[in-house]
Each structure stands twice: as structure tokens, then as C-alpha cells.
N, C-alpha and C positions, 0 to 999 in steps of 0.2 A: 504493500500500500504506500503509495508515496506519501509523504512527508506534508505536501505543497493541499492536499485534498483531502476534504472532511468524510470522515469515515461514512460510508454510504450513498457518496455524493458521485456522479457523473460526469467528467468535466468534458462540455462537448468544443468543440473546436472555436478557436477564440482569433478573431483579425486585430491587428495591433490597431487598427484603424475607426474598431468600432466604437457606440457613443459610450462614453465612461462616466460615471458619476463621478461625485467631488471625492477628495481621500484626503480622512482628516490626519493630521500630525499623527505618523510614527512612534511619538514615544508612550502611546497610552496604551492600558492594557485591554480595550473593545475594538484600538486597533489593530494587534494581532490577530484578533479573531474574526476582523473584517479581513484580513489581508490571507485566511484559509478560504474565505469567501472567494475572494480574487483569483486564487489559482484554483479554484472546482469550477468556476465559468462563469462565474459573476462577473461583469464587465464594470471594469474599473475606468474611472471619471478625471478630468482636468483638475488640477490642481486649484486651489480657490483664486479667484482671482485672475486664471490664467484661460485663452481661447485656444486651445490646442488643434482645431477644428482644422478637415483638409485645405488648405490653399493659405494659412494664415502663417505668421512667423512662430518659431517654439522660442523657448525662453533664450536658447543658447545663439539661436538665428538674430545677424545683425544688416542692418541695412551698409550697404558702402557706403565709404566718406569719399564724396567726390570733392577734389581740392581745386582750390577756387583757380580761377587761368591768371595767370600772370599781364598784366598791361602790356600790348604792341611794344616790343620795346625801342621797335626805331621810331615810333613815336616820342619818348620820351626824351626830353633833354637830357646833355650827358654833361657832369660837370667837366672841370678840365683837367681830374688826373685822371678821371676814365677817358678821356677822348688822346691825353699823354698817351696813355696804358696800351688803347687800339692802335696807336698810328707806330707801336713799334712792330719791327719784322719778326716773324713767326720763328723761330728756332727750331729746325725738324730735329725729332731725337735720331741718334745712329744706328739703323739697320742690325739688326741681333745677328750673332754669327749663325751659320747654318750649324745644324746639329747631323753630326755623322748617322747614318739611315738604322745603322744596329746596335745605336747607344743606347747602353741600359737609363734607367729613371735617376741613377743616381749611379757614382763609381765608389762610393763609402758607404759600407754596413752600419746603420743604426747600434747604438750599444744603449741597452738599454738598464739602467741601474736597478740593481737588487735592491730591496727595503726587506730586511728583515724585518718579519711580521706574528708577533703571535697570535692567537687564536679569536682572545678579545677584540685586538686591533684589527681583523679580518673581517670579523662579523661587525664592527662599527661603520668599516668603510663600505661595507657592503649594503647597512641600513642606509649610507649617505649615498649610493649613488641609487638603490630602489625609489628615496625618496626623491630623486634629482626624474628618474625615469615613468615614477607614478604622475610627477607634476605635483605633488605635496603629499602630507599624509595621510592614512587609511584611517579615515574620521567617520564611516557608514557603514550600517549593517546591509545586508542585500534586501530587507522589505524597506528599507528607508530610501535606498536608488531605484524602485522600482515605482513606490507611493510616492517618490518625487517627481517623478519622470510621469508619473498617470497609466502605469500600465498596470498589470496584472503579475503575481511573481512567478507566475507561469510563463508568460511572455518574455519578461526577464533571463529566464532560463535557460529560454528555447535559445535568446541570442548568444546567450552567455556559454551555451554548451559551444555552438558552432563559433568561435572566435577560440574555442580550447582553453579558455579559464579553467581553472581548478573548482571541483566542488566544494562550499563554505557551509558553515551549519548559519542557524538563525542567528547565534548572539556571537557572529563569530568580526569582530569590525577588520573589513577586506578592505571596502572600497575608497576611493576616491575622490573629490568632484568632476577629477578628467575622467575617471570610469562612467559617470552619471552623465555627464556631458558626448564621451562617446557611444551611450547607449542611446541618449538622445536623438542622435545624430541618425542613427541607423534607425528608430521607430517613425522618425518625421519623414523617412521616402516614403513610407508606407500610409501613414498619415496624410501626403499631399500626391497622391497616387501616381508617385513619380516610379515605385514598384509596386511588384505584388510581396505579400509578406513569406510565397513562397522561393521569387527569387530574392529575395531582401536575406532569406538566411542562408543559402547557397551562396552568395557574394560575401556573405562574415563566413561565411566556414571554408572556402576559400584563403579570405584574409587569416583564419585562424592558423590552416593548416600549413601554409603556403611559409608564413613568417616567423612558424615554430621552429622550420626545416632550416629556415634559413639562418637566424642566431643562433643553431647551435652548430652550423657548419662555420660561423662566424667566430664563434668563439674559440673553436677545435682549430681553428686558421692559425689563430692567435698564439694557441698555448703552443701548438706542435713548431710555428715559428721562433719561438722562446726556447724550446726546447733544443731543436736541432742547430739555430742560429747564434743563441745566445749563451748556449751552458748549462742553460738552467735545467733541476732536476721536475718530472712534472710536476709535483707539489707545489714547487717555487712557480712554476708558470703560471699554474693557475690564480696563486694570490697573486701574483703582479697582472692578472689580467682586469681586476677589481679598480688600479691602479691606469692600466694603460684604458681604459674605455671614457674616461672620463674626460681624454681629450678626443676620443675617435666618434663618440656617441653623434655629434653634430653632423663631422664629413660625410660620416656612413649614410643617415638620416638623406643629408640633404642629396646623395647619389643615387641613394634607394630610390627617392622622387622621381628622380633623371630617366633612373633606367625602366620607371613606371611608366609613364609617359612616353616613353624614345617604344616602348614593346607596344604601348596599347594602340599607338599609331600605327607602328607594322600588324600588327593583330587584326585591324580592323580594316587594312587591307587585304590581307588573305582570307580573312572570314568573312568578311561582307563584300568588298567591291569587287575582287576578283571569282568570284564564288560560284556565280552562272557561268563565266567563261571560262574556266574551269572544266564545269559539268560540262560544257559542247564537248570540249578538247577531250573529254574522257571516255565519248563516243565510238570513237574508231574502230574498229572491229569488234564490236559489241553490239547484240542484238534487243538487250533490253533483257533476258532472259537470266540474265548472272545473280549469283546469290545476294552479290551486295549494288542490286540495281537501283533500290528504292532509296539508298544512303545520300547526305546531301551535299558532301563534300568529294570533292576529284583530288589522290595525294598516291605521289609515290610512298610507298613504307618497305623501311627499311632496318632490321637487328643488325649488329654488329658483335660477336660472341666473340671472347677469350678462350680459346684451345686449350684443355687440361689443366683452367684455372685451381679447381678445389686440390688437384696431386700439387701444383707448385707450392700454391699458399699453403698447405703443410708441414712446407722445408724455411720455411719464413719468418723471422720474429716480426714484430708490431710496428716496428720503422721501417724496414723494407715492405711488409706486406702496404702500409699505406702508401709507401711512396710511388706502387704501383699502380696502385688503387685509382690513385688520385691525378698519376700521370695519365693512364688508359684516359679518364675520363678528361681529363683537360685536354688532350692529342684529341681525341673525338669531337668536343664541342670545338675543337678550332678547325677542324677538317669542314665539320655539321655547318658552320656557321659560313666562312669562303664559299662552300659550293651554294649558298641560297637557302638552305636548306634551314631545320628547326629541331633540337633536342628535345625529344619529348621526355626522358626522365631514363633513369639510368639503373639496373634493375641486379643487382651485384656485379657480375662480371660482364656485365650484357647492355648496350647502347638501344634506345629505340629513336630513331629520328623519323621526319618525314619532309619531301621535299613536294614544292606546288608542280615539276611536270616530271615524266619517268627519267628528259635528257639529264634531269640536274641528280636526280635519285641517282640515275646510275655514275655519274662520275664521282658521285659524297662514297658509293656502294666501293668502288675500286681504288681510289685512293685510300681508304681504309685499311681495304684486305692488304695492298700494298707497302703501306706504313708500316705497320707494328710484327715484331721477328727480325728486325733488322738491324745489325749488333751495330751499325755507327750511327742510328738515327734512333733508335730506342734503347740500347741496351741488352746485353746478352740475356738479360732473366727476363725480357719481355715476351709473353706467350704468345703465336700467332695467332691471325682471325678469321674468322669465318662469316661470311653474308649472305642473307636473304633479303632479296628486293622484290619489288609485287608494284606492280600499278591500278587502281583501283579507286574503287571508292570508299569511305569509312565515315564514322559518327563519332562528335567529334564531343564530349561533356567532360565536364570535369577536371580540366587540365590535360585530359590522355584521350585514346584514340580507339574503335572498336569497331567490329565487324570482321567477315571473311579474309578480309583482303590484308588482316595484319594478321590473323591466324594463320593465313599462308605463308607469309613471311617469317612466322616465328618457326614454323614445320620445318622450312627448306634453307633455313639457318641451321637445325640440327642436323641436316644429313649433308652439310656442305664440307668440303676439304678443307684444311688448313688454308689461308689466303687465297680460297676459293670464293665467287661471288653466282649464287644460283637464285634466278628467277623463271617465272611462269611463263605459258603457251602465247599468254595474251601481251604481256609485258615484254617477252620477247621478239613476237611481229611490230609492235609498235617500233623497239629501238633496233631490228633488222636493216630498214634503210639509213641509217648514221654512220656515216664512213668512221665516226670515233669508236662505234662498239662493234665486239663483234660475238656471234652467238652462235651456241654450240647447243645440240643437242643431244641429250643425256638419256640412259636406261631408263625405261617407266619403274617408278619407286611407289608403295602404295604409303599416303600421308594417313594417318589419325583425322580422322572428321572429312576428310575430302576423297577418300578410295584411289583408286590409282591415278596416280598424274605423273607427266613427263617434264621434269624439269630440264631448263638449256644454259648452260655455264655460259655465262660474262664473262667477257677477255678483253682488253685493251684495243681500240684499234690506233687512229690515230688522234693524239691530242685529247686525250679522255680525262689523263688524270689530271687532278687540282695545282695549280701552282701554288706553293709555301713554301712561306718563310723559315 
């Protein structure tokens, strides 16, 4: 029985948006018993005082300061040390030296000073930089940012779940006013029918999931660079990481912005404008009749497997097995990335990418298998690889990609050779006339889910693979 509903109550489905009564102050005790009300499906109300109503502003909503325009200014008289000032000659600054094309960002190593820290001292700086990261302190219980906010604590939950919060009891003080204010934030799409409250929680559990992965690959950057760069033991790294975020917190932030914006611009390229033209191009010897004819997107897909990963990584300690790790995947996202193409996410020892036509799939496909095994360009412990490409169509949710057309791909990535690259009947007639590829065919092999099919090896023909750096 949860927690949030009164025993024998029903709670039926509840819109962030619908009408809510008034919620008086939190701290009384008919308020918590109104606030069991709240999450069985009693729809909870505006705050007193306040119009929460769709199309209106929420408390946290501000109008822009448009700042006043400045007077014409060659209208304006100038006295005579501004008219001095202009009539002197321009000074151009001197022309920067050119920067050699494969200079590093810097030619000296950062050193970064140890603080001996004990245990107390750890956990103080640590309260100082949560409180620096919450935006102040955890001064609210979770029914007091919900009854502020005018929602239901059920509501509260829903978003709270999908953003990956931690679960809190009643009298547990979590929150924050930036918590209250970014729950705010997500319940007024909903409120001013900019969403629905079903995509409104797919977009937080998205954000939740998406920026979980990301500070803690952020953090592991960190310690593992302390570690190997700077001497330090990992114990040591980790508390100097407590130390070094305090000035990284800002850069990071404000690049994160960056590359939000730089992606959601390319995103909305490929998923929207390109999208019908696409589906033409995806036509070609295809009858309509294919298992993934109904799908709404046209994408090469493409695995990129490590050969005999699990036996290597057993001869491995914990620095070289990441160093592989982490090379494999960064050699992939920068091959993934030059050819046009897109990392869709990286799945232990295994790349899944997808590029928008089959010509770009298949050159990200061979430049791959080619790269890695290569003792002066990867290293002698680097495992060879294996590819399966497919051209097709797929459905595209959730950050990843689904349908026939990548189960194909994952099939005839397992039965391919060492730096062998194998695709299908149909993805091989399309890229048959491209003097860059060239295509072989292969023994009928019978796949899991698809019965027997004949795949056709990928070979280089002329000018296929990727130029890199």
C-alpha cells in the first residue's frame, strides 16, 4: 500500500493541469491529512493568492526587462575630449601567431596540489559545495514543495521519480527552493498546454537519466586523471575532486549549455527536416512488403564489436582494462562523428551508431573494422573488430533505436570475421553501384528471428575509408 494513499482509497489518474483547490500552510496537522487526500486523487488547488490557471505566469515566471534604447548618438553633441578621443587613428592590435595544426591545448601538465584532508574536513567541504550546487539549503519537506507548488504529492513524485531523485520519507527536510522552483518549472508546460503531462515526464526522465550518466563519467574523468597524471592514490583523488569542482562547476555548466543547443539543432535536423527525404531515399528496391516498412525513420545501422573482449579483459588489471575501454570508445565516437554519422550509446565492448544514408554507414562501417588491431595506431592489446551494417528503416524513442533493421545488424555483427564488415541482400544492391564499395557474397547462414539469409562482405573499393587525424 503506498505510503502517499489513504487506506481504501483509489487514486484515479490525476493531470498536473487540472482545477486545484486552495492548500493551506504545510505546517499544520489537518494539513497532512489533507495532503493523503492529495495523492488518493483529490485534486489539489492554487496557492492562496496565486492564479496558476493555463496561459497565466506561475510565481517563478518573470516578464523580460527590456532596457530602454540609448539616444541616436550622432545626434548628440560630443564635448571636446570625446571629439579629441575620435579624431585619433585606430591602432590595429598585431595579428596572433599561427598555431602549429597538431599542437596540443597546452605543452605543460597541470600539477595539481594535494590538501591533506581528514575525514571531518571532507564531509564539511562537501556540505559546502552541495550547498553551493542545491542553490542554498534543504529548508523543505517534500509535502511543503508540493503544497507550494499546488500540486498533489503524487504528482510531485511522478516528476521526482523520472528526474532520479532519491526517495525521502515525510519529515525527512530534502528540498530546496531551487528544487521547488524547478518543479515549478516542469508542472507550468503542463499547466499552459505547452505539453502533455505525458510527454512533460519522458522529457524529466530523460533529463534525469541522461545527467546521472553523465557526472558520474564526469567525475571518474577526474579522479582516474589525478590518478594516473598526478600520483595520486585513489582515495587522494577522490577528496581533491571535492576541491577541484569548485572551480570546474561553472565551465562545465556553461559547455553543457553549448553542446545542448549545438545537438538539439543537429537533432532537429535529422528528425524533423530531413525525415520525409529520407523515407523517399529509403525506397529503392523495396516493395513496401519489408518487416520494418511501417517504421518512420530511413538510417543506416551499424555494431561495431571487440573480438574476444571478455578472454582479454581477464588478463587485465583496472588501468589497463579502462584504458581500453575508454580508448575503443573515444577511436569510435571520433571515426562515428567525421563520417556524419551519430553514436547511439555504447553497450560494453560493442558501438551502436547510425548514419542518415547507407554511403556514409558504410564508410563509419570500414574505417572501423580497419582501425582497431593495429599495433602503431592502436596498440598491440587492442582487440580486432567486427561489423554489421543494414540499411533500413527503425523507431527511433528514447535516446536508442529499434526495429528489424538493427536486429539485423546486431545478428551479422556476430557471425562476422575479425575486421570483417557484413551487411544484407538489400543494403548490398543499394551500395553495389559505388565504385568506393565493393560487395561480396557470402554462404547462406541461418540468423535467430530472420531464418536463413545471405549475407555479402564489405570491402574497400576506392576512396571508402574516413580521413583522420
Amino acid at each position: 500500500m503506498s505510503e502517499d494513499i489513504t487506506p481504501g482509497a483509489h487514486a484515479p489518474a490525476e493531470s498536473f493541469d487540472a482545477p486545484l483547490p486552495p492548500v493551506p500552510p504545510p505546517s499544520r496537522p489537518d494539513v497532512e491529512r489533507a495532503g493523503d487526500g492529495l495523492a488518493s486523487g483529490v485534486s489539489a488547488g492554487p496557492a492562496a493568492g496565486r492564479d496558476i490557471g493555463p496561459g497565466t505566469l506561475s510565481r517563478t515566471a518573470q516578464l523580460p526587462v527590456v532596457p530602454r534604447l540609448a539616444p541616436d548618438e550622432s545626434a548628440r553633441p560630443l564635448s571636446a575630449s570625446e571629439a579629441a578621443t575620435r579624431a585619433q587613428p585606430t591602432v590595429s592590435e598585431p595579428a596572433p601567431e599561427p598555431v602549429p595544426e597538431n599542437a596540443p591545448i597546452t605543452t605543460s601538465m597541470p600539477v595539481v596540489p594535494i590538501k591533506h584532508q581528514d575525514e571531518a574536513d571532507v564531509r564539511n567541504a562537501a556540505r559546502e559545495l552541495e550547498r553551493r550546487l542545491l542553490g542554498g539549503e534543504r529548508t523543505l519537506r517534500r509535502r511543503e514543495v508540493a503544497a507550494d507548488v499546488g500540486v498533489s504529492l503524487l504528482s510531485a513524485r511522478k516528476i521526482w521519480r523520472s528526474l532520479g531523485l532519491p526517495r525521502v520519507g515525510d519529515d525527512e527536510v530534502a528540498y530546496s527552493r531551487n528544487d521547488e522552483a524547478a518543479l515549478e518549472t516542469i508542472i507550468d508546460q503542463v499547466r499552459e498546454h505547452r505539453l502533455t503531462e505525458e510527454a512533460a515526464l519522458s522529457i524529466t526522465r530523460s533529463l534525469g537519466q541522461l545527467t546521472d550518466r553523465m557526472v558520474i563519467w564526469q567525475i571518474e574523468a577526474i579522479v582516474e586523471d589525478l590518478v594516473q597524471n598526478q600520483g595520486m592514490s585513489d582515495a587522494e583523488a577522490r577528496r581533491q575532486v571535492i576541491l577541484l569542482l569548485d572551480d570546474l562547476i561553472d565551465p562545465i555548466e556553461e559547455v553543457m549549455i553549448y553542446a545542448y543547443r549545438r545537438n538539439l539543432a543537429a537533432a532537429v535536423q535529422r528528425q524533423v527536416v530531413r525525415a520525409e527525404s529520407g523515407l523517399k531515399a529509403s525506397n529503392e528496391h523495396r516493395d513496401g512488403s519489408e518487416d520494418d516498412a511501417a517504421l518512420p525513420l530511413a538510417r543506416a545501422v551499424g555494431f561495431a564489436d571487440m573480438v574476444s573482449f571478455t578472454k582479454l579483459s581477464r588478463r587485465m588489471d583496472e588501468r589497463t582494462l579502462a584504458k581500453l575501454v575508454q580508448g575503443f570508445e573515444a577511436r569510435c565516437s571520433e571515426i562515428i562523428t567525421v563520417g556524419g554519422g551519430r553514436l547511439v550509446k555504447t553497450i560494453g565492448d560493442e558501438v551502436l551508431y547510425v548514419a542518415e544514408t547507407p554511403q556514409a554507414g558504410a564508410r563509419i562501417a570500414l574505417t572501423l573494422a580497419g582501425e582497431f588491431g593495429v599495433e602503431d595506431v592502436s596498440g598491440p592489446e587492442t582487440p580486432r573488430v567486427r561489423v554489421g551494417l543494414v540499411w533500413g528503416r527503425v523507431l527511433s524513442r528514447l535516446g536508442d533505436i529499434y526495429g528489424a533493421t538493427v536486429n539485423m545488424a546486431a545478428r551479422l555483427t556476430a557471425i562476422a570475421e575479425p575486421q570483417q564488415v557484413l551487411t544484407d541482400h538489400l543494403t548490398a544492391q543499394v551500395l553495389a553501384g559505388d565504385a568506393r564499395f565493393v560487395v561480396t557474397e557470402q554462404e547462406p547462414v541461418h540468423l535467430h528471428g530472420f531464418g536463413d539469409v545471405t549475407p555479402y562482405a564489405l570491402t574497400e573499393g576506392r576512396g571508402a575509408t574516413l580521413p583522420l587525424d
